[in-house]
N, C-alpha and C positions, 0 to 999 in steps of 0.2 A: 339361145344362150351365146353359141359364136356363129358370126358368117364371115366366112372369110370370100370377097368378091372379085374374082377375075384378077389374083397377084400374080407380079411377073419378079424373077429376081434375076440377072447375072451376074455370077464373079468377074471380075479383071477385063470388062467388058474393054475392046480395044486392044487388046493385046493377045498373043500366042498360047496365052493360057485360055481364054477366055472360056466361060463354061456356064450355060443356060441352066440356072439350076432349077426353077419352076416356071413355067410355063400357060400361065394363066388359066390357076386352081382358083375353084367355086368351091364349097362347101359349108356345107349347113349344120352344125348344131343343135340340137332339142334340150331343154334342161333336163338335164338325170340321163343324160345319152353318155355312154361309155366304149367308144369307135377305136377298134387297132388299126396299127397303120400298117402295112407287109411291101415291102419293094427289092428290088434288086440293088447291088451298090451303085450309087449316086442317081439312085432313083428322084432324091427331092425328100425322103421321109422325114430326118430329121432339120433339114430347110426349113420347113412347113414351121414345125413346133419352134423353132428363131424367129421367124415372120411375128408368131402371134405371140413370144416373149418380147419381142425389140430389139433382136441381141441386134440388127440392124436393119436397116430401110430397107421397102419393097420401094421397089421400079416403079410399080403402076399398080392398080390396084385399093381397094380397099380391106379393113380388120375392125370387125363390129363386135363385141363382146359386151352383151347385155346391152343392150342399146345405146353403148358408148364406143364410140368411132373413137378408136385407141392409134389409127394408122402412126397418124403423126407424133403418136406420145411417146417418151425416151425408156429405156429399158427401165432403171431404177423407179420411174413414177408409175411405169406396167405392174410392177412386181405386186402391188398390193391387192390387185386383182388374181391373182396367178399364186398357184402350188406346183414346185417343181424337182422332178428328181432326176438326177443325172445319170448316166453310164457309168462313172466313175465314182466309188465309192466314197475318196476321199474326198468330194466337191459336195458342197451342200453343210457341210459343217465346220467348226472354228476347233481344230484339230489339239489345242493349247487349252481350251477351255472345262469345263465339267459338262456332263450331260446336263445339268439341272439349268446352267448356264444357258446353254444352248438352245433347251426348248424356253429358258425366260425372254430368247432375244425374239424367238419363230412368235411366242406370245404379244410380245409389242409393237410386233412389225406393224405399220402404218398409223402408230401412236405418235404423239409427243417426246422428247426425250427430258426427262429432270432427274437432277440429285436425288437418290433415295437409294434405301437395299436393296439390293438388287435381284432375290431372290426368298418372298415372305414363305411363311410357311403355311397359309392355305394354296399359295402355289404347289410348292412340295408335293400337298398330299395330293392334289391334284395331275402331277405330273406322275408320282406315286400310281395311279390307280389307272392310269393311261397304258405307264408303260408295261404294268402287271398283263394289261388286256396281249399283251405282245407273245409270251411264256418265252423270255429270252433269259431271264436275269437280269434285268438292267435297273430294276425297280429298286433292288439292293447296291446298287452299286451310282448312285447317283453324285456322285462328289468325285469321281473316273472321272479322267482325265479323256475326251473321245478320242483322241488319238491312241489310245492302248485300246479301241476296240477291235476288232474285226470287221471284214470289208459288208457280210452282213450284217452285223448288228449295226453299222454305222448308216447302212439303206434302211434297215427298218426306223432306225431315228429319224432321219433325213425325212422320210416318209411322213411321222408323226408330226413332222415340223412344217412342212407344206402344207397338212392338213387341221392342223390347231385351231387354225381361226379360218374358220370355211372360207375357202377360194372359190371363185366365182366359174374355175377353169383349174384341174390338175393336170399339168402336162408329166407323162411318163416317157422317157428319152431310153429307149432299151436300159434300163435301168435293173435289170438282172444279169445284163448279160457278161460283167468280169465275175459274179458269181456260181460257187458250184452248182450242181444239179436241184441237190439237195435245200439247200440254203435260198439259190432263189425259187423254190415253189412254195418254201415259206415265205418271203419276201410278195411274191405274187398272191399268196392270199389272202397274207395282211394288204392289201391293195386293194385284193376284191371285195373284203368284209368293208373299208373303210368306206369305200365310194359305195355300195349299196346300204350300209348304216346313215352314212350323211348326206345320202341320196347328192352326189358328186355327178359333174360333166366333168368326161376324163378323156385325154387324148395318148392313148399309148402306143409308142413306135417297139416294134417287136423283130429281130430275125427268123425267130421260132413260127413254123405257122401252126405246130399245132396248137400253142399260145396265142398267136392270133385269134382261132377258130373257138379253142374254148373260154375264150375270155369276152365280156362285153357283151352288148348286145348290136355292134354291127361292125362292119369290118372292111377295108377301103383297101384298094392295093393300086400302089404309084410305078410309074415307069416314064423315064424321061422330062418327069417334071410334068406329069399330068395323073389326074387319078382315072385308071383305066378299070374300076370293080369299086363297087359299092356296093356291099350285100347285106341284109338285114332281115331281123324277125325269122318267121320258120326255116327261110332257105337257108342262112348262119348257121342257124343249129342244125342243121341235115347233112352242113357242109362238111367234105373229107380235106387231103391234103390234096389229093390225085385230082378231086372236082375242082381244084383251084387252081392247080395247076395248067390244067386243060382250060378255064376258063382264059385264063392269062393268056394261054396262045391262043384261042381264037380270036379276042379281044384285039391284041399287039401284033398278033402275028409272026409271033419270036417267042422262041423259048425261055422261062426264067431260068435268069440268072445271077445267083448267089449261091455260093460254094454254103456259107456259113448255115443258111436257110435251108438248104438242101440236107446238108447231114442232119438237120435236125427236124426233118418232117416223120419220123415214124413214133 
């Protein structure tokens, strides 16, 4: 479903900034494969999931998604392939708009545009009976305005709306993580229900490892712009926080390090 081949990316190459951010990452894909991603800060984790949006050019390298060599294609012409949810909650939706609105627009992405209402009422009930699947409240309240939602309710939309019209690729960008404890482990399981109902390939970047470990069925960890752990099938699910961690230093030969990651291994 994706292979990403041998990309290299650096910022501000030539200058005092300059910053190797990947490294010439391979990875492979399987349809219905759901892979977290775990790194340290400026590991490359969320690079990777820009690469395979468009947000800009790779250096070198190739990006195959479903047998369509996307490398050279611009972000907005990617997007029709592509489900995406942000770190931040307010990104992902038209904050001025109505919910009903919002998923009418996530509905006709890579349509046509013509004159017409914009909003029928077999859509409705349709949007109706989605957002019910949610247990938020949101199914009553569809003429809200989404900017009076909550930073949750607005990810579990955001989510609905990436995944509407089946994407060929869900990318998850820590996309729980300005949320509380609480809020996003609802948020993550409406994630998990979605992509194992619509049988989804899902890329999710995560600080949490024990979200990493219990999410998905395989599980990558980046350091310097390379992916140094690829774990899958029984050993994943065997996996603790301590095994992964030890794993990383044998691997790298360096301790992990992420402050954020670390508070949140127990």
């Amino acid at each position: 479903m994706l292979e990403i081949k041998n990309i290299y990316k650096t910022f501000n190459k030539g200058t005092i900034n300059e910053k190797k951010a990947l490294n010439g990452i391979s990875l492979t894909l399987e349809d219905g494969d759901f892979c977290t991603v775990i790194g340290g800060n400026g590991a490359g984790k969320s690079t990777v999931l820009n690469a395979v949006a468009g947000v800009w050019p790779v250096d070198a390298g190739q990006i195959i998604l479903d047998d369509i060599d996307v490398t050279g294609i611009p972000e907005h012409k990617r997007a029709k392939y592509l489900g995406r949810v942000f770190q931040d909650p307010m990104t992902g939706t038209a904050a001025t708009m109505q919910i009903d609105e919002n998923l009418a627009l996530a509905m006709r992405r890579g349509q046509r545009r013509s004159f017409k209402w914009g909003v029928t009422k077999e859509e409705r009930e349709r949007y109706y009976e989605a957002l019910k699947e949610f247990d938020l409240g949101l199914e009553t309240r569809m003429s809200v305005k989404v900017g009076t939602l909550s930073g949750g309710q607005r990810q579990a939309l955001t989510l609905l709306m990436a995944t509407m019209k089946k994407p060929k690729l869900l990318l998850l960008d820590e996309h729980t993580a300005a949320l509380d404890p609480k809020t996003a482990k609802k948020v993550l399981d409406l994630s998990d229900k979605i992509i194992r109902e619509e049988h989804l390939t899902a890329m999710m970047v995560t600080h949490n490892m024990r979200d990493a470990i219990a999410h998905g069925n395989r599980l990558i960890m980046m350091n310097e712009g390379k992916i140094v752990l690829d774990i899958r099938g029984e050993e994943k699910k065997n996996l603790t926080v301590d095994d992964l961690l030890q794993k990383f230093e044998e691997i790298s030969g360096e301790e992990f390090s992420n402050d954020k990651a670390l508070l949140s291994r127990n």
